[in-house]
OpenMM code with the backbone's topology and positions (N, CA, C; nanometers):
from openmm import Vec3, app, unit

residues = "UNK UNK UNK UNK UNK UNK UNK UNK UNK UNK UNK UNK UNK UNK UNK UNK UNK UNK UNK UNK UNK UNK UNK UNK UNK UNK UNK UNK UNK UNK UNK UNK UNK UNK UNK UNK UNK UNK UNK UNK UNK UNK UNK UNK UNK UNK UNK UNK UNK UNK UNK UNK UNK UNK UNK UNK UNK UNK UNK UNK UNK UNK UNK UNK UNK UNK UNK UNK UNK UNK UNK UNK UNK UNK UNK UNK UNK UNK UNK UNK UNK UNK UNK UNK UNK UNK UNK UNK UNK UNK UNK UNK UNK UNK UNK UNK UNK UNK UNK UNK UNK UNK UNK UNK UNK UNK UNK UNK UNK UNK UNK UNK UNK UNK UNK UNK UNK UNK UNK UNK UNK UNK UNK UNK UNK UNK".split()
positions = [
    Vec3(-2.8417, -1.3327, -1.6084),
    Vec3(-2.7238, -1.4177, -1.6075),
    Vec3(-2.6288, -1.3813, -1.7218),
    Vec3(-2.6733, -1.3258, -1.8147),
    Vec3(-2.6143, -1.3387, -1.9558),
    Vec3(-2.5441, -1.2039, -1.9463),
    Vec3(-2.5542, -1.0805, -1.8792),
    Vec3(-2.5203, -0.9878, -1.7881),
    Vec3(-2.4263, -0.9712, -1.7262),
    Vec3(-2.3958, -1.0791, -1.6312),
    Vec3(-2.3316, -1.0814, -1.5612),
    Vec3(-2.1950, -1.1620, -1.5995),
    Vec3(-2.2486, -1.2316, -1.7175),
    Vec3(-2.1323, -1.3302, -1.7717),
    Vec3(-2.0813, -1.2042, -1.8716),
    Vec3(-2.1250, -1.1318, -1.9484),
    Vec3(-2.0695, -1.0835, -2.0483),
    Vec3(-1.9592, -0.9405, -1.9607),
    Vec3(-2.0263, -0.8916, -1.8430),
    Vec3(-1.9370, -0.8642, -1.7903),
    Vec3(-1.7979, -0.8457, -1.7267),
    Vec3(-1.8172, -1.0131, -1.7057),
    Vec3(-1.6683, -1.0879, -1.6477),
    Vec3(-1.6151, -1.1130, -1.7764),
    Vec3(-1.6632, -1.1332, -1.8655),
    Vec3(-1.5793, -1.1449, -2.0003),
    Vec3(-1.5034, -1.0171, -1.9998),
    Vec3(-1.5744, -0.9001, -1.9752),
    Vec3(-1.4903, -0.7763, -2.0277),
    Vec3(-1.4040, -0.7447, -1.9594),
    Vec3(-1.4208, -0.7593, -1.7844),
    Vec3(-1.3215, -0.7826, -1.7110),
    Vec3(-1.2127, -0.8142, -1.8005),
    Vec3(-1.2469, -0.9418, -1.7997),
    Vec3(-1.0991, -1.0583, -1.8384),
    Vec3(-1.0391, -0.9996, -1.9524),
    Vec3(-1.0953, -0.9512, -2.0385),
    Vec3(-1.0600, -0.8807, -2.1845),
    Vec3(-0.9752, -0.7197, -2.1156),
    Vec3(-1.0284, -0.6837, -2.0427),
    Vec3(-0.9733, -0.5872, -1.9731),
    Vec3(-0.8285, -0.6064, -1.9274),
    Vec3(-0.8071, -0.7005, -1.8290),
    Vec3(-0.7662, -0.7516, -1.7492),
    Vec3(-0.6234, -0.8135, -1.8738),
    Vec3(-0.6684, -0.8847, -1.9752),
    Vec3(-0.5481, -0.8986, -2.0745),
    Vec3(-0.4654, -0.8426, -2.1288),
    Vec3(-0.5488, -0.6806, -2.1832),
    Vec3(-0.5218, -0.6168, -2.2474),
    Vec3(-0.3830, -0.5736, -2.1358),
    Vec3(-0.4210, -0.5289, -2.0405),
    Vec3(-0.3405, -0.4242, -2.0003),
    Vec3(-0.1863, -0.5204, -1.9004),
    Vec3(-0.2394, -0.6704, -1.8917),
    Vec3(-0.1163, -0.7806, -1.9408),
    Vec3(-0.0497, -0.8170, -2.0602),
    Vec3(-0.1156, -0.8169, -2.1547),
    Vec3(-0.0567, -0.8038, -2.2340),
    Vec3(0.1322, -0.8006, -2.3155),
    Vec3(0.0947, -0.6867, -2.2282),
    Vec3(0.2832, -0.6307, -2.2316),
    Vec3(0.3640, -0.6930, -2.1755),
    Vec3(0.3262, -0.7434, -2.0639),
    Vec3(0.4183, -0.8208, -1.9348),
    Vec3(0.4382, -0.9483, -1.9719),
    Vec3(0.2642, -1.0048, -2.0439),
    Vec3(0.3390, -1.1428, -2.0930),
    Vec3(0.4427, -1.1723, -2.1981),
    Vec3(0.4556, -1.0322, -2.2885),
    Vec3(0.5070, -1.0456, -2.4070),
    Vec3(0.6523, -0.9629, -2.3897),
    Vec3(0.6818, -0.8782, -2.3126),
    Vec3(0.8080, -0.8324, -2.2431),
    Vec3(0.9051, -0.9281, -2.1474),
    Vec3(0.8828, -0.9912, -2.0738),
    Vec3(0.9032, -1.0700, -1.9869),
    Vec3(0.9566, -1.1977, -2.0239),
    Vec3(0.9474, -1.2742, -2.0719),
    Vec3(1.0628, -1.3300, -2.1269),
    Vec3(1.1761, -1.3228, -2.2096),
    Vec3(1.1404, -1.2250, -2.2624),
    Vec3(1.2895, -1.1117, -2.3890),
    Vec3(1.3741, -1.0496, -2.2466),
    Vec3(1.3096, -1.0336, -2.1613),
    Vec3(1.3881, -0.9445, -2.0521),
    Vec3(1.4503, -1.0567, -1.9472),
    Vec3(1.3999, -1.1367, -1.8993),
    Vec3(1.4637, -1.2301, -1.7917),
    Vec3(1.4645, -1.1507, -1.7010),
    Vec3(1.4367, -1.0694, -1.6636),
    Vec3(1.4366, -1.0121, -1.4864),
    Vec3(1.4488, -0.8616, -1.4908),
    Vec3(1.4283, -0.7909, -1.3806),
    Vec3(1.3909, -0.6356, -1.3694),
    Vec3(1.5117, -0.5843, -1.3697),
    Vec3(1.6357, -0.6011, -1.3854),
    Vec3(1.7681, -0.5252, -1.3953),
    Vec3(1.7627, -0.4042, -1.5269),
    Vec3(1.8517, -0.3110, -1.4512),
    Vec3(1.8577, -0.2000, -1.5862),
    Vec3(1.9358, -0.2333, -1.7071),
    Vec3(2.0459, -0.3142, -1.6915),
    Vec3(2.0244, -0.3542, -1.8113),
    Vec3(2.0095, -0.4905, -1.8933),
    Vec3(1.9284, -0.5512, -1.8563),
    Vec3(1.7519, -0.6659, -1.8655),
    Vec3(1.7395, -0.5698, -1.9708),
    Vec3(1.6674, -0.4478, -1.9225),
    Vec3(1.5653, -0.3877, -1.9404),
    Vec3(1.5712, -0.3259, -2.0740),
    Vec3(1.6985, -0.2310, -2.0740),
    Vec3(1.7308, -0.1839, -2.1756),
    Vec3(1.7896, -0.2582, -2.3192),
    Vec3(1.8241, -0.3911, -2.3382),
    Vec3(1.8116, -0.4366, -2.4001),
    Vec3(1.6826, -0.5855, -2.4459),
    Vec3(1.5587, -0.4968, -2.4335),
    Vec3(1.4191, -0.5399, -2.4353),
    Vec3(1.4106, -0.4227, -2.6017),
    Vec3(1.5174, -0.3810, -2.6037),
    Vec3(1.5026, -0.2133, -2.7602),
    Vec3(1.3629, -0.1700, -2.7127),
    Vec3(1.3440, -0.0802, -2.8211),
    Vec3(1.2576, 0.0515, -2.8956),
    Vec3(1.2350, 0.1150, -2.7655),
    Vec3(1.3520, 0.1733, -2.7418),
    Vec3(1.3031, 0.2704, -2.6076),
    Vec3(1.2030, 0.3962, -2.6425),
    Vec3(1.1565, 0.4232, -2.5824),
    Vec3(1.0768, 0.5401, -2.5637),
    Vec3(1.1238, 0.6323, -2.4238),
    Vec3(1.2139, 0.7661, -2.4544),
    Vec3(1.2278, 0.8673, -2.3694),
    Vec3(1.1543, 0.9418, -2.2915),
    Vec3(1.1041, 0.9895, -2.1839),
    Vec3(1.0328, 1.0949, -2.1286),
    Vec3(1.1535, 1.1967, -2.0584),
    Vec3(1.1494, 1.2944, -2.1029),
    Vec3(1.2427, 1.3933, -2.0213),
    Vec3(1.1509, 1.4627, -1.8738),
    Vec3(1.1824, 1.3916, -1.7806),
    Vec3(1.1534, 1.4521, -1.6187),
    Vec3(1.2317, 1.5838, -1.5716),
    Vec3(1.2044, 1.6468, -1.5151),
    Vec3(1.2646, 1.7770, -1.4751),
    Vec3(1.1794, 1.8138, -1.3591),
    Vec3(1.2875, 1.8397, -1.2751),
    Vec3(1.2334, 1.9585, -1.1332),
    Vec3(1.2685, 2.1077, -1.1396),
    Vec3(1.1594, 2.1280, -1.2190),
    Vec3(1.1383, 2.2676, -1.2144),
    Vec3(1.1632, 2.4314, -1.0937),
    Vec3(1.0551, 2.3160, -0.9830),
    Vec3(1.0648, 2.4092, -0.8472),
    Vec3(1.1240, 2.3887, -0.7633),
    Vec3(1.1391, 2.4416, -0.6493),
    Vec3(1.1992, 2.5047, -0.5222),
    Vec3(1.2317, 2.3957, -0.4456),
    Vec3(1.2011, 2.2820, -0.4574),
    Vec3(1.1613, 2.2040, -0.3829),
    Vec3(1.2051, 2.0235, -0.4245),
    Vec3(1.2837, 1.9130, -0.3380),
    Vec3(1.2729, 1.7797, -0.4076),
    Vec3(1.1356, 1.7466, -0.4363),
    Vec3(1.1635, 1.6741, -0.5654),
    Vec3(1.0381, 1.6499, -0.6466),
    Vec3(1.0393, 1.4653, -0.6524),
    Vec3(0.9578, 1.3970, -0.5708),
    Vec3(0.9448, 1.2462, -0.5518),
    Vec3(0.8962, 1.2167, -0.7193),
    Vec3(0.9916, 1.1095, -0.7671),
    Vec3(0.9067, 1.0722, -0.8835),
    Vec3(0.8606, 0.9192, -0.8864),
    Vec3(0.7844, 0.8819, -0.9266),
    Vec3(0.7266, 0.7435, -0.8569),
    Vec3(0.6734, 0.6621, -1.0284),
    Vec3(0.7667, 0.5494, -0.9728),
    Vec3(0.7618, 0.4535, -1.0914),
    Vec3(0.7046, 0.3188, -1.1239),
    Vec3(0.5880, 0.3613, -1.1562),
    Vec3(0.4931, 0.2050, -1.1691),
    Vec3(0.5220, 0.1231, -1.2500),
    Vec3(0.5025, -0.0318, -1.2479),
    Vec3(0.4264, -0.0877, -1.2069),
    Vec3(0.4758, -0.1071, -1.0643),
    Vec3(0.6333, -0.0994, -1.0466),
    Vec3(0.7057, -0.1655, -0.8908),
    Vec3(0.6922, -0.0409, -0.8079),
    Vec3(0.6663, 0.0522, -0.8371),
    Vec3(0.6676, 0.1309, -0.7033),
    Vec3(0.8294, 0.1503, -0.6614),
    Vec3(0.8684, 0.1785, -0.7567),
    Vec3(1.0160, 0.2702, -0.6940),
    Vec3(1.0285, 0.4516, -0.6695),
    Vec3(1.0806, 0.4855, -0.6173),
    Vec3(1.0909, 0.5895, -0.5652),
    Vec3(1.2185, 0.6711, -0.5975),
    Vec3(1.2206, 0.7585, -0.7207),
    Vec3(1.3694, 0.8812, -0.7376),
    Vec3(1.3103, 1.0000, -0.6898),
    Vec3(1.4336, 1.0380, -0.6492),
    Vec3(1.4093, 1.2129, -0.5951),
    Vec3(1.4996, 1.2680, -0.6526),
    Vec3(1.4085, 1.4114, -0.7229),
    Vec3(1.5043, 1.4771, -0.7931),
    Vec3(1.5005, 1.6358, -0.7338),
    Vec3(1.5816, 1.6617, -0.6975),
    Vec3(1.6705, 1.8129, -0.6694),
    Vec3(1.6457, 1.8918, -0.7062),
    Vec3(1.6232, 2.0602, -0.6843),
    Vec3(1.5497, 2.1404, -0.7727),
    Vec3(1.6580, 2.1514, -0.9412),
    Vec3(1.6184, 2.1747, -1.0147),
    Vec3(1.6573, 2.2011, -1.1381),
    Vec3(1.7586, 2.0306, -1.1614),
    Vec3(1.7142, 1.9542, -1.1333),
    Vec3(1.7533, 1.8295, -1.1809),
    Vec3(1.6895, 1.7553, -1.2602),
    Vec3(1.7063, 1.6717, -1.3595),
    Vec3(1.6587, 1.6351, -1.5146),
    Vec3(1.7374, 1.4688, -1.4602),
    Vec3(1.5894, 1.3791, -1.5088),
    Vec3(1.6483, 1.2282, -1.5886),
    Vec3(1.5630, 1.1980, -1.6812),
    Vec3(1.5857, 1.1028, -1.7633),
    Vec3(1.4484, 1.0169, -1.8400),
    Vec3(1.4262, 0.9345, -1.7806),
    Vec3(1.3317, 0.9470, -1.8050),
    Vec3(1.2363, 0.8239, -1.7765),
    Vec3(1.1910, 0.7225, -1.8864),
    Vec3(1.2615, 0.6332, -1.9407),
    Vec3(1.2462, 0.5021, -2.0807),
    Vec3(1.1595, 0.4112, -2.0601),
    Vec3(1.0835, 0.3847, -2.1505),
    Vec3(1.0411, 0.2588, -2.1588),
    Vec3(1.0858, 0.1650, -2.3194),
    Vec3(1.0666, 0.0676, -2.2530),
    Vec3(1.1001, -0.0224, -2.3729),
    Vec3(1.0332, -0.1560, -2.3884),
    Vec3(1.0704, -0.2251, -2.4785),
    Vec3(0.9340, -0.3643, -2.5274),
    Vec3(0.8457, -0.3006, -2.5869),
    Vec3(0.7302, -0.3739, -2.5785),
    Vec3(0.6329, -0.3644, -2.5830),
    Vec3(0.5146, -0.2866, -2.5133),
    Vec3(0.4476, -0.2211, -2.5741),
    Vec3(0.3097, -0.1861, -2.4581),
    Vec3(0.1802, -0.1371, -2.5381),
    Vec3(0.0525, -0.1679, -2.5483),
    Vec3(-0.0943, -0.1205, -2.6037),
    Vec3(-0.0941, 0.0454, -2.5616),
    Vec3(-0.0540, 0.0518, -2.7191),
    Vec3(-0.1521, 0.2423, -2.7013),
    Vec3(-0.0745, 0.3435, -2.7217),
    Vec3(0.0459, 0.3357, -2.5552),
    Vec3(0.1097, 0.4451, -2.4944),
    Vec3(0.2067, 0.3907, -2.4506),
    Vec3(0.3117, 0.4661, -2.4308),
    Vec3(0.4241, 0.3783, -2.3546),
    Vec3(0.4014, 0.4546, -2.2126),
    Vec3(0.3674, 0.5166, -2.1558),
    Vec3(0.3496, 0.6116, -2.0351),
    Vec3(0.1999, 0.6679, -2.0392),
    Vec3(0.1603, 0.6383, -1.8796),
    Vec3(0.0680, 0.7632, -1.8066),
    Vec3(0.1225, 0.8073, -1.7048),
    Vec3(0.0931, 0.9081, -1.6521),
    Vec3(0.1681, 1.0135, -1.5753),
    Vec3(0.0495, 1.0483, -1.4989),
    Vec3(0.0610, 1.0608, -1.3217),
    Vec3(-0.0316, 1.1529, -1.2640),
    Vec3(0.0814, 1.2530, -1.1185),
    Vec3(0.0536, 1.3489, -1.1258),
    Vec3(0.0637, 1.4433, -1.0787),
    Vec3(-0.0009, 1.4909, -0.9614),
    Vec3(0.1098, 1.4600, -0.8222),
    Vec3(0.0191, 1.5337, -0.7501),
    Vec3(0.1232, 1.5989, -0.6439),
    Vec3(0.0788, 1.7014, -0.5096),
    Vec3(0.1660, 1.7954, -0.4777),
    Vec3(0.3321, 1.7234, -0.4347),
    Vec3(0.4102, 1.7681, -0.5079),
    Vec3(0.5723, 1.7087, -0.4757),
    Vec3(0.5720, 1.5896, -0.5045),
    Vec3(0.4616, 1.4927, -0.6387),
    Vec3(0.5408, 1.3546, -0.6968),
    Vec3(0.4551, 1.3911, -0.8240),
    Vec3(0.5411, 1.3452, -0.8492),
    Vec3(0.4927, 1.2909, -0.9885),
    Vec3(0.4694, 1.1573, -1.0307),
    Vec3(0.3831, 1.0782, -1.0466),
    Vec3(0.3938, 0.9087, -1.0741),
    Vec3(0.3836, 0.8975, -1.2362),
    Vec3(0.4369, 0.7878, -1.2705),
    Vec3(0.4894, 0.7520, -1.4066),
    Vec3(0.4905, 0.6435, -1.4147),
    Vec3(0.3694, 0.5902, -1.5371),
    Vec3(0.3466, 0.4582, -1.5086),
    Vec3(0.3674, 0.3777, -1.6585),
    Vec3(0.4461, 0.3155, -1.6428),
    Vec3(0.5300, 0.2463, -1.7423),
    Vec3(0.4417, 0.1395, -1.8290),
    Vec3(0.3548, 0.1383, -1.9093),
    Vec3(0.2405, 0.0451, -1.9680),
    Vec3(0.3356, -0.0467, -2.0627),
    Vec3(0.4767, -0.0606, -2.0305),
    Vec3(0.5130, -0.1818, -2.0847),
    Vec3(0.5747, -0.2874, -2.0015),
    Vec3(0.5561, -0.1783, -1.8390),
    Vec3(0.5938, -0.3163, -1.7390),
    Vec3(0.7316, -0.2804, -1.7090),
    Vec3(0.8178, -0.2351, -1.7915),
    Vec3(0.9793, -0.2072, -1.8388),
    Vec3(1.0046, -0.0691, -1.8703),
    Vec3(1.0708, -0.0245, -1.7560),
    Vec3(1.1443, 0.0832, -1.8095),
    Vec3(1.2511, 0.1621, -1.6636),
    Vec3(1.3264, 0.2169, -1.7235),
    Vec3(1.4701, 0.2778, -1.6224),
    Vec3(1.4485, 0.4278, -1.6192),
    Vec3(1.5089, 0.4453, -1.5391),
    Vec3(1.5161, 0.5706, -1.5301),
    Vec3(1.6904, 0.5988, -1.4997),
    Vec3(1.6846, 0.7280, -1.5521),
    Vec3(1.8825, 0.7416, -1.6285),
    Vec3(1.9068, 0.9237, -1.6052),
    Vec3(2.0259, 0.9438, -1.5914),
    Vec3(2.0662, 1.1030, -1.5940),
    Vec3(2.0337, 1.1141, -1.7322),
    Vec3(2.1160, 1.2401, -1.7612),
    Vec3(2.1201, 1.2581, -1.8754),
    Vec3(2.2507, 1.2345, -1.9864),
    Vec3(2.3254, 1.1593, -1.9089),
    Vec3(2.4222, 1.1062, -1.9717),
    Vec3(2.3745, 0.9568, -1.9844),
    Vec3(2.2480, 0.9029, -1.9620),
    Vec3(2.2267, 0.7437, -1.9727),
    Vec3(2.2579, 0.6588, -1.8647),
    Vec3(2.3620, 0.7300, -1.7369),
    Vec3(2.3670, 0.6017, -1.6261),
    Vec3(2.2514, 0.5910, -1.5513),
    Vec3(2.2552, 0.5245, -1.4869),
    Vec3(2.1061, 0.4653, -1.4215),
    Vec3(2.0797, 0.5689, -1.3187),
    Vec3(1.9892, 0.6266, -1.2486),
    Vec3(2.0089, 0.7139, -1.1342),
    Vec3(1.9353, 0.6444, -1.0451),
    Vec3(2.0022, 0.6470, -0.9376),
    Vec3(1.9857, 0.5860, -0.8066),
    Vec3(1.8628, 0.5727, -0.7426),
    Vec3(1.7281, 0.5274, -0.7078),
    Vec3(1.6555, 0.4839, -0.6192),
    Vec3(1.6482, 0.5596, -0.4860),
    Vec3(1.5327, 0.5946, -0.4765),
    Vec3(1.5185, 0.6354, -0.3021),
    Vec3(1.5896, 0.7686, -0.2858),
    Vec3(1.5490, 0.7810, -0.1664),
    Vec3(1.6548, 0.9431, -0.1165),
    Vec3(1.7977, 0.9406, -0.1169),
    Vec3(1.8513, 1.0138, -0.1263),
    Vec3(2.0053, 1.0221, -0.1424),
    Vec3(2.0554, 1.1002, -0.0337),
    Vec3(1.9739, 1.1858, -0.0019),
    Vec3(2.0450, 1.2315, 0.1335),
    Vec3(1.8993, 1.2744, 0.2525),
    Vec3(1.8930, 1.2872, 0.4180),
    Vec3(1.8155, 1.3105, 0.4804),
    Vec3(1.6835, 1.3937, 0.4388),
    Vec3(1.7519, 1.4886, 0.3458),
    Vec3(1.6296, 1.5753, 0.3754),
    Vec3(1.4917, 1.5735, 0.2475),
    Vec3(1.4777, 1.4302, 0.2485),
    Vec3(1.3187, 1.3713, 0.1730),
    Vec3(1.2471, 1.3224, 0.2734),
    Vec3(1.2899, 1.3280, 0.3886),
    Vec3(1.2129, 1.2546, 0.4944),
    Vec3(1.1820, 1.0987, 0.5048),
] * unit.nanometer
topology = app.Topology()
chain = topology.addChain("A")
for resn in residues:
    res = topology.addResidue(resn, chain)
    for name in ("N", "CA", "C"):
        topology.addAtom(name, app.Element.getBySymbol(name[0]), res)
């Protein structure tokens, strides 16, 4: 029994930790808008780039949004607030890249800072 309880404890300790951010971001922000978001401060940059031949899906956790970037096309990817550890994990797989925002908050921008658009932009992402 004592097993099984200390378990669900770690769960839950688990389970905080990686809330954490959201409870403590989330009211400084008032809602998922880009700029909510960006004035949450201490951004943290990731420079994205499509290297190859090919649109490159980039996929943005925790909401699951979707940019496509063009061959030789560049945005950041920011986070800001708060977050335990890291401000980003990243996984990689053929034609996406996912990018997962561990503060709950973050935009994605050209490289001049405007916001870049969501979703496909033209037919051929399928």
């Amino acid at each position: 029994m004592a097993d099984r309880e200390g378990a669900a404890q770690a769960s839950r300790n688990g389970l905080d930790r990686i809330m954490a951010p959201l409870v403590a971001n989330m009211p400084k922000a008032g809602d998922f808008g880009f700029e909510s978001i960006r004035r949450l401060g201490n951004p943290v940059p990731m420079l994205v780039r499509n290297d190859g031949d090919a649109p490159l899906r980039l996929w943005l956790e925790p909401f699951g949004q979707d940019y496509w970037l063009n061959p030789g096309e560049s945005v950041h990817v920011t986070s800001y607030g708060e977050w335990t550890d890291h401000p980003f994990e990243t996984v990689h797989e053929p034609d996406c890249l996912t990018v997962w925002a561990t503060s709950f908050f973050a935009t994605v921008s050209d490289r001049d800072g405007n916001e870049f658009p969501p979703g496909p932009r033209d037919d051929s992402h399928g």
